[in-house]
C-alpha positions in Angstrom: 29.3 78.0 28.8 26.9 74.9 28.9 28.3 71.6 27.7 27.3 68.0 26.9 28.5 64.6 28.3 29.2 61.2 26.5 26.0 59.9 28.0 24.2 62.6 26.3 25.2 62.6 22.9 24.7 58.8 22.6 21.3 59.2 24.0 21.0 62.2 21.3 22.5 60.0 18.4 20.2 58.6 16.2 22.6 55.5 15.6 26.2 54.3 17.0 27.6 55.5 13.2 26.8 58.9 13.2 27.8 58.7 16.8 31.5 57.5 15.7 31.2 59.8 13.1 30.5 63.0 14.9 33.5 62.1 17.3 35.7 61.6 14.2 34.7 65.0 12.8 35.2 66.7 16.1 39.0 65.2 17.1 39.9 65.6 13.4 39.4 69.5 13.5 36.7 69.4 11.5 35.2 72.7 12.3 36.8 75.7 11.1 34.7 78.3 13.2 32.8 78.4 16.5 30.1 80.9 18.1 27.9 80.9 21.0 25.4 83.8 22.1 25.8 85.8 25.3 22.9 84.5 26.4 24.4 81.2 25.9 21.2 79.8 24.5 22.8 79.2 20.7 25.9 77.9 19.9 27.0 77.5 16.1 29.9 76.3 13.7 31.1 76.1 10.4 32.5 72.7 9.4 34.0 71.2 6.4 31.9 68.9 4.7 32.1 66.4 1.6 31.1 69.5 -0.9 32.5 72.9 -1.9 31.2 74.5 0.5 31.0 74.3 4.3 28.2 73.5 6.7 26.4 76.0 8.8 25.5 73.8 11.9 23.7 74.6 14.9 21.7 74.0 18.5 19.5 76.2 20.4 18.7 75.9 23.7 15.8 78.8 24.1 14.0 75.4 25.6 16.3 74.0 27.9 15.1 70.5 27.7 14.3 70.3 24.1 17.4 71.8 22.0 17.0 72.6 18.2 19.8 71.4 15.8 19.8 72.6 12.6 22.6 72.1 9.6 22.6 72.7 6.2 23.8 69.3 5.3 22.1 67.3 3.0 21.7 64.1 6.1 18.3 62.8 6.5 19.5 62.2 10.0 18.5 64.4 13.0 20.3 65.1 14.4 23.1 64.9 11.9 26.7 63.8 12.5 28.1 67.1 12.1 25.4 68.4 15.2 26.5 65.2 17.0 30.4 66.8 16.4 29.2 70.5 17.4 28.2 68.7 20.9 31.2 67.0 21.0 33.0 70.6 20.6 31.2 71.8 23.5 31.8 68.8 25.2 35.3 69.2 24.6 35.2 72.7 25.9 36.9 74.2 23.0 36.6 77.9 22.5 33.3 79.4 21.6 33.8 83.0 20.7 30.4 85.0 21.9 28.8 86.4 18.8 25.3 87.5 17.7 22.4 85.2 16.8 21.5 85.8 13.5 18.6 86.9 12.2 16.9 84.5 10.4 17.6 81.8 13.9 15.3 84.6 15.9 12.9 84.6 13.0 12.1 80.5 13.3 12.1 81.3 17.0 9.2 84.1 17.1 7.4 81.5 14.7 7.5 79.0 16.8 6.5 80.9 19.6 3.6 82.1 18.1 2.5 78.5 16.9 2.7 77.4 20.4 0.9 80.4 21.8 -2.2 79.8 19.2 -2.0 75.6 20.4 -2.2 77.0 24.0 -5.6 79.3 23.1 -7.2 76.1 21.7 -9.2 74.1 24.2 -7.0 71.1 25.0 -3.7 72.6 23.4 -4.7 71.6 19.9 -7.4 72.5 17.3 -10.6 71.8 17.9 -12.4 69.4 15.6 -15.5 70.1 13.8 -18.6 68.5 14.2 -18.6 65.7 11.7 -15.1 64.5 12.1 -16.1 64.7 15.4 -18.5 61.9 14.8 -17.1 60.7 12.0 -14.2 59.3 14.7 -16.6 58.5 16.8 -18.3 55.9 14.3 -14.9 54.7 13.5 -13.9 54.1 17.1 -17.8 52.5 17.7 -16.8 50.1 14.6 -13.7 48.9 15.6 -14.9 47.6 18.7 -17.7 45.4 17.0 -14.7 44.3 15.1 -12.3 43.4 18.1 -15.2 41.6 19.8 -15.8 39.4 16.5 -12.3 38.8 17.2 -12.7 37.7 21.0 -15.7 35.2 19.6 -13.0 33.6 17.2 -10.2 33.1 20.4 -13.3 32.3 22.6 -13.9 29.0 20.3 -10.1 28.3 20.1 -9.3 28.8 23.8 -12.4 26.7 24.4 -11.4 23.5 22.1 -7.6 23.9 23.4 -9.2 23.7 27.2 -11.8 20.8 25.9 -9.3 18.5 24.0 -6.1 19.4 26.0 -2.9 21.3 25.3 -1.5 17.4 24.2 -3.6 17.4 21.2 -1.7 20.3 19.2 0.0 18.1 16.7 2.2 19.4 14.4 -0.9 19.9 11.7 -2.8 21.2 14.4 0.0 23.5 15.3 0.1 24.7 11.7 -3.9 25.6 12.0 -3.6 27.4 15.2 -0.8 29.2 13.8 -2.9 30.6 11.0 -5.7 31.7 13.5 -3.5 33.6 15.3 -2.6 35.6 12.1 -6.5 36.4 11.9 -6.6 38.1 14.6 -4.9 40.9 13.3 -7.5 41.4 10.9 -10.2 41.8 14.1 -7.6 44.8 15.8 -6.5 42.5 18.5 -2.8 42.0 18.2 -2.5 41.9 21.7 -4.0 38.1 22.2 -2.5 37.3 18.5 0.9 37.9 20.2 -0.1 35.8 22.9 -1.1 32.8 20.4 2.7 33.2 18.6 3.6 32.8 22.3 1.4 29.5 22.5 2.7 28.2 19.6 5.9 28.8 20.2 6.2 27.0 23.2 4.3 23.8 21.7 6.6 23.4 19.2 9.4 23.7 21.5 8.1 20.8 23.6 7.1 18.8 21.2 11.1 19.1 20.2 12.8 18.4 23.8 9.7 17.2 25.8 10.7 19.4 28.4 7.8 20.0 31.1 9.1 23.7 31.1 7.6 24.7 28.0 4.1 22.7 28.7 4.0 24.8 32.0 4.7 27.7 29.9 2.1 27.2 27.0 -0.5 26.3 30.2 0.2 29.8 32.0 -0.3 31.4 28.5 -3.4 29.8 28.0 -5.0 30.8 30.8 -4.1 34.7 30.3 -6.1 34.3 27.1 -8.5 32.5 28.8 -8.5 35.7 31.6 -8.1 38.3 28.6 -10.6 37.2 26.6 -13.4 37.3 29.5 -12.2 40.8 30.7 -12.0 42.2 27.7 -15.6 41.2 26.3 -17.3 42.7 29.3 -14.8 45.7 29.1 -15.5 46.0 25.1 -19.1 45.6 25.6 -19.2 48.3 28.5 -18.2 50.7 26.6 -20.7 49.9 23.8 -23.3 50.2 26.2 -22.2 53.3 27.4 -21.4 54.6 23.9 -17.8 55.6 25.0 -15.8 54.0 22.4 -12.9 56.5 23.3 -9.5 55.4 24.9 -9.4 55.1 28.7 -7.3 55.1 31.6 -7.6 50.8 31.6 -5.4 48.7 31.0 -7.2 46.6 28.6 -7.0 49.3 26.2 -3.1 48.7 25.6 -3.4 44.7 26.3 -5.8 44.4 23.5 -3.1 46.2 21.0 -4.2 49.9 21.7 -1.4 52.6 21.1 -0.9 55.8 23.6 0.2 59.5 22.3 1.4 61.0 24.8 -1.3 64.1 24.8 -3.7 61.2 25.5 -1.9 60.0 28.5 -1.5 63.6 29.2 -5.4 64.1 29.4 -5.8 61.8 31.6 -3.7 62.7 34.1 -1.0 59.9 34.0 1.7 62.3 34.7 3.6 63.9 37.0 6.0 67.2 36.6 9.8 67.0 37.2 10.4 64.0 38.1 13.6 63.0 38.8 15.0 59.0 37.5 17.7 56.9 38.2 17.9 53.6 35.7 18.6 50.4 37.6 19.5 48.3 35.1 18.9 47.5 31.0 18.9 45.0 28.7 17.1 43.8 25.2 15.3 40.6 24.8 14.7 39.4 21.4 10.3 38.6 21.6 9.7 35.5 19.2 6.2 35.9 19.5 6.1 39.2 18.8 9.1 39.2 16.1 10.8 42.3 17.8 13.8 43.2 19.9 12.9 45.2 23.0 15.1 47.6 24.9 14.0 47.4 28.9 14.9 49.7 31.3 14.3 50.0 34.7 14.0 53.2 36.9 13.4 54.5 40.1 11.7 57.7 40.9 14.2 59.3 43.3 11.6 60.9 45.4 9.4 58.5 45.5 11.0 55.1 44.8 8.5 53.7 42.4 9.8 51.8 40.3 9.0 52.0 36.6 10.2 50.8 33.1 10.8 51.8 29.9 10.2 50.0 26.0 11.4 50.1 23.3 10.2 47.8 20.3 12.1 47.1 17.0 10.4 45.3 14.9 12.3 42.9 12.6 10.9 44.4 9.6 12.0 47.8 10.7 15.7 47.8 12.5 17.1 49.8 10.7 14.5 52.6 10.8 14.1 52.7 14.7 16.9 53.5 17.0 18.4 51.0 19.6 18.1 52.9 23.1 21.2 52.1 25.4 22.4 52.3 29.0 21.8 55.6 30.8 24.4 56.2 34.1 22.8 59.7 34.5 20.7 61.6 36.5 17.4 62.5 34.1 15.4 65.5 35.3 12.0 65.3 33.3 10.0 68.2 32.6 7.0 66.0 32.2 7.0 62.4 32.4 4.0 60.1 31.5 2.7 57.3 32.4 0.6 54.5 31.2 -1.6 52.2 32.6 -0.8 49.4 34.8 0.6 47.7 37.8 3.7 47.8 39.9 5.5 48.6 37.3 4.0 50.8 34.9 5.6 51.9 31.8 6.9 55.6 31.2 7.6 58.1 28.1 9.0 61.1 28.1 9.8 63.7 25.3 13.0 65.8 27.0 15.1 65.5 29.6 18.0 67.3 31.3 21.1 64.8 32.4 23.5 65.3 35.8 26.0 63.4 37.5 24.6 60.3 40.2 25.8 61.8 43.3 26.1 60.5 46.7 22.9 62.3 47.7 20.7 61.0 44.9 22.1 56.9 45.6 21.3 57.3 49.4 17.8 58.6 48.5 17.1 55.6 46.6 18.3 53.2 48.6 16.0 54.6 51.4 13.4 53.8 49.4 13.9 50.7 49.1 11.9 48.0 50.9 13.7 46.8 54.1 11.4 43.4 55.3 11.9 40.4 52.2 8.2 39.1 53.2 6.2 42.2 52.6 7.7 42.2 49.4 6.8 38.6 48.4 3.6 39.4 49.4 3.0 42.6 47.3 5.1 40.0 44.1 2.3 37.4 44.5 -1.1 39.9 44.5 1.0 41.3 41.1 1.8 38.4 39.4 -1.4 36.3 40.0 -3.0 39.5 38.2 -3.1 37.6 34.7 -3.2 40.8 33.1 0.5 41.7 34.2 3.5 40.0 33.6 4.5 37.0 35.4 7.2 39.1 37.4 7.8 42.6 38.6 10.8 44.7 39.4 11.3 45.6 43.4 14.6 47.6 45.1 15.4 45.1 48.7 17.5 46.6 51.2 19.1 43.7 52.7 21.9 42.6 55.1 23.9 40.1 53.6 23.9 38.2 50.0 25.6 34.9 50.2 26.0 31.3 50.0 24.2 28.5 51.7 24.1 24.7 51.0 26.4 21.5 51.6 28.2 18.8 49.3 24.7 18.5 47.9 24.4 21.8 46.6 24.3 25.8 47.6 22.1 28.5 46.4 22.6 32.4 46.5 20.4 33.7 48.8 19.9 37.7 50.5 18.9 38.1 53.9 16.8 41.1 55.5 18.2 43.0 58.5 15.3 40.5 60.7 16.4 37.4 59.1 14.3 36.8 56.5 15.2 35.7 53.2 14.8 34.8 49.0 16.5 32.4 47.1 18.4 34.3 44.1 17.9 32.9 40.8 18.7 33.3 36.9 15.3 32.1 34.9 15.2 29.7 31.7 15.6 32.6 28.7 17.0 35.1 30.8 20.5 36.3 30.4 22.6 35.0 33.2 23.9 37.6 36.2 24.4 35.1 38.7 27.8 34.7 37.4 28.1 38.3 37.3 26.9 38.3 40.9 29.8 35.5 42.2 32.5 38.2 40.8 32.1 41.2 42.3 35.5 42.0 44.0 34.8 44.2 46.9 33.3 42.2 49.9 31.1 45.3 51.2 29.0 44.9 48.4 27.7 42.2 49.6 26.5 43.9 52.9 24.2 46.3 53.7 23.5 47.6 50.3 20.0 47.4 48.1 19.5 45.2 45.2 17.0 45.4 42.7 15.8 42.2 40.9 12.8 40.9 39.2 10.7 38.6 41.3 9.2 35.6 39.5 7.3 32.7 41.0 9.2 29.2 40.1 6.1 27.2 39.0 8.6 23.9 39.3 9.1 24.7 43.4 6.5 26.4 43.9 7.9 29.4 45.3 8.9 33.4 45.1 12.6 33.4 43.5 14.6 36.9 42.6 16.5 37.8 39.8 19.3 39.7 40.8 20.1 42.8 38.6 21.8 45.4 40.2 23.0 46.5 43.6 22.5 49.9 44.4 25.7 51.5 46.8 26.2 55.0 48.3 29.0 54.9 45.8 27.8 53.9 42.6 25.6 51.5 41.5 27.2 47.7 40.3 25.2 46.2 37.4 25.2 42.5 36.5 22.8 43.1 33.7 23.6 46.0 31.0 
C-alpha cells in the first residue's frame, strides 16, 4: 500500500486552507468508505460532503509521478480538500479494502493513452502547424522585435542623460518623469529593463529620504546593468533580425529582456536532464518593489552532481490570491525530467512531477562531497559571476570548511569560516536581507560548527571592497540546520 507524507500533501495543496481542511475531514471520519486496486495504482473513497449526497473521490497513480485526482465535488480547486483528506487517509494508513477499478476510471485512462500516443506520432510531440500560421508567427515574432528595439532607443536616451547630467540630478519632478518612462516600456515588450527602472527609482527616492550612500551605490550598479543590457541586447535583437531567426533561443537575453519559457521550449533545446535527484538548501520569499511581486526562492543541489540551482516563484500583487505560495521542501525529489533555463552559476529549474523520500545519511554525505573545499577558488569563480552584469549581484555556493567562528577584540569581532588550509570569508547579513547571523550565534551543538558545509550566497560589499557570504544553511551527515526558512 503506497502512502503520502506531510511534506507531500502541502506541496500538493493548492493553499494552507484546503490543506487544514483536508486534515480536518480526514481526523473527523469524514470518509465513510475506502478502496484501493490490486495493482495499487487507484485508491478511492466515499465521503460526506455539505449536500445530500456523498462524494466519490479519487487518485490514480497509472503515472507514478503525476497522480490524477478526481471528485465529484463541486470545488474549483484541484486538487480539492476532500483529495487532500483521501491522501491524508493513506497517509494515515487506514484500511483500504482492495476492490476493482471501475469502468468508467479505465475508460479516461485508454483516452488518455491514446491522446498521448497520437502527441508522440507528431513531429516534436505536438501538432504540427500549417503553413501560414507558420508564418503568420513568424511575422509576429519578426514585429515584436522591431518593437523591443524601439524600446532600447527610448532607455538608450534615458540611460544616456542619467550618465550625462548625473544620478544627483533626479529631483523629485524628475523622479516623477523617469517613473512614467519606465511604464512605457512595457508598451515596447521589454519588462525586463522596465523592472530595472522601478529598481532605479526606487532607490533615488530612498536616498533622497535618508541620504544614505547605500542606495546611491545601489541606483549606480543598477545603472550600469542597463547601461550593459541595453548594448547586449541591441546587437543580440539585431542579430537575430539579420539572420531572420526571430524565434526563442538558448540566450539569456531572451528571458532578461521579459521573455517567458514553456517548458516544451526548454525541452527542445536541450536544457534538461533525466532523473535528477535534488536536495533544497534553503528558502525564503522576498517581497520585489520594483517588480510589485512576492518571490518564493529556493535553493537546490543536484545530489550527483552538486550544482547548485534555484527555484521562482512570482506572485504578483494583483494576483495573490490566484497563485499558490510554494513552501519549504525537507524531502528527497526524484525528477523524471527536470529543466533548465538559461544562465549562470545558478540557473533556474522547473519541473512538472516529482516523486519525494526521506534525506538519508547517504544522500547528506553525497552533497557535502560536493561541496567546494579551498574558500579562494570559490571567491574567484563569485567574482567572474557577479561582474557578469547580466547575473545577479550574488550567487549561491556549498563551502566545506573547518571551523565557523569568532574573531576580533574590544573593538569589534566578525563571524568568519575557515578552510581546512587556512583560508577564510568574512560572514555577513546584507542591507534588505533577512537576518541569519543571529540564527547562526544559536545553534546549540558545538560540532556544527566544525567540519560541516555551509551554503551561503556570496555578494561583493561595494563599501569594503571585498567578497562577503551570506550564511544560509549548514549541511551535516545528520540533517541539515537552516537559518533561513
Amino acid at each position: 500500500m503506497r502512502t503520502f507524507s506531510t511534506q507531500q500533501i502541502g506541496a500538493l495543496a493548492p493553499n494552507a486552507n484546503a490543506l487544514t481542511n483536508g486534515r480536518k475531514i480526514s481526523s473527523g471520519g469524514g470518509f465513510v468508505s475506502r478502496m484501493r486496486s490490486e495493482d495499487d495504482t487507484f485508491y478511492m473513497g466515499e465521503c460526506k460532503g455539505s449536500g445530500k449526497s456523498n462524494y466519490v473521490v479519487s487518485a490514480d497513480f497509472i503515472e507514478e509521478d503525476k497522480p490524477v485526482f478526481r471528485c465529484s465535488c463541486p470545488s474549483r480547486q484541484f486538487p480539492c480538500k476532500h483529495s487532500l483528506a483521501l491522501m491524508f487517509e493513506m497517509a494515515a494508513q487506514k484500511d483500504f479494502p482492495v476492490g476493482e477499478i471501475p469502468k468508467d476510471i479505465l475508460e479516461k485512462r485508454e483516452k488518455k493513452q491514446a491522446r498521448e500516443a497520437k502527441k508522440a506520432d507528431s513531429p516534436e510531440g505536438k501538432k504540427p502547424a500549417s503553413e501560414k500560421s507558420a508564418k503568420a508567427g513568424k511575422a509576429a515574432r519578426t514585429k515584436k522585435i522591431k518593437k523591443q528595439l524601439e524600446g532600447l532607443d527610448l532607455m538608450k536616451q534615458m540611460t544616456d542623460q542619467l550618465m550625462h547630467t548625473g544620478l544627483s540630478s533626479m529631483g523629485s519632478v524628475s523622479l516623477k518623469s523617469y517613473r512614467d518612462l519606465a511604464k512605457q516600456l512595457g508598451d515596447y515588450y521589454l519588462p525586463g529593463p522596465q523592472n530595472y527602472f522601478n529598481r532605479l527609482v526606487l532607490e533615488m527616492e530612498a536616498y533622497q529620504k535618508d541620504q544614505d550612500k547605500s542606495h546611491y551605490h545601489q541606483a549606480v550598479e543598477v545603472l550600469k546593468r542597463l547601461r550593459a543590457l541595453e548594448k547586449k541586447a541591441r546587437v543580440y535583437l539585431n542579430e537575430k533580425l539579420d539572420t531572420d531567426s526571430p524565434e526563442a533561443d538558448d540566450d539569456i537575453l531572451y528571458e532578461k529582456l521579459g521573455g517567458i519559457w514553456k517548458l516544451d521550449q526548454l525541452e527542445g533545446l536541450g536544457l534538461k536532464k533525466e532523473r535528477a535527484r535534488l536536495v533544497q538548501l534553503s528558502f525564503q520569499v522576498v517581497y520585489d518593489e520594483a517588480r510589485k511581486e512576492y518571490i518564493d526562492m529556493g535553493y537546490w543541489a543536484d545530489v550527483d552532481t552538486g550544482e547548485i540551482s534555484g527555484t521562482y516563484n512570482y506572485r504578483p500583487i494583483k494576483a495573490l490570491k490566484y497563485v499558490k505560495q510554494e513552501d519549504s521542501c525537507f524531502d528527497l525529489l526524484e525528477v523524471p525530467l527536470l529543466c533548465y533555463y538559461p544562465g549562470g552559476m545558478n540557473k533556474r529549474i522547473r519541473w512538472e512531477g516529482a516523486a519525494f523520500s526521506p534525506v538519508t545519511r547517504e544522500v547528506l554525505s553525497q552533497v557535502m562531497a560536493h561541496a567546494c573545499k579551498d574558500i579562494g577558488t570559490a571567491v574567484k569563480l563569485a567574482k567572474n559571476e557577479i561582474k557578469n552584469l547580466l547575473s545577479e549581484d550574488f550567487c549561491g555556493m556549498l563551502l566545506r570548511f573547518e571551523r565557523i567562528g569568532m574573531i576580533g577584540d574590544e573593538k569589534g569581532k566578525v563571524w568568519v569560516m575557515e578552510d581546512e588550509a587556512g583560508g577564510r570569508i568574512e560572514l555577513s547579513g546584507r542591507e534588505g536581507w533577512e537576518d541569519t547571523m543571529t540564527a547562526l550565534s544559536l545553534i546549540p551543538e558545538p560540532e556544527v560548527y566544525h567540519g560541516q558545509a555551509l551554503f551561503g550566497l556570496l555578494y561583493y560589499d561595494s563599501e569594503d571592497h571585498k567578497i562577503r557570504m551570506y550564511p544560509c544553511s549548514i549541511v551535516t551527515e545528520k540533517g541539515i540546520v537552516r537559518l533561513l526558512y
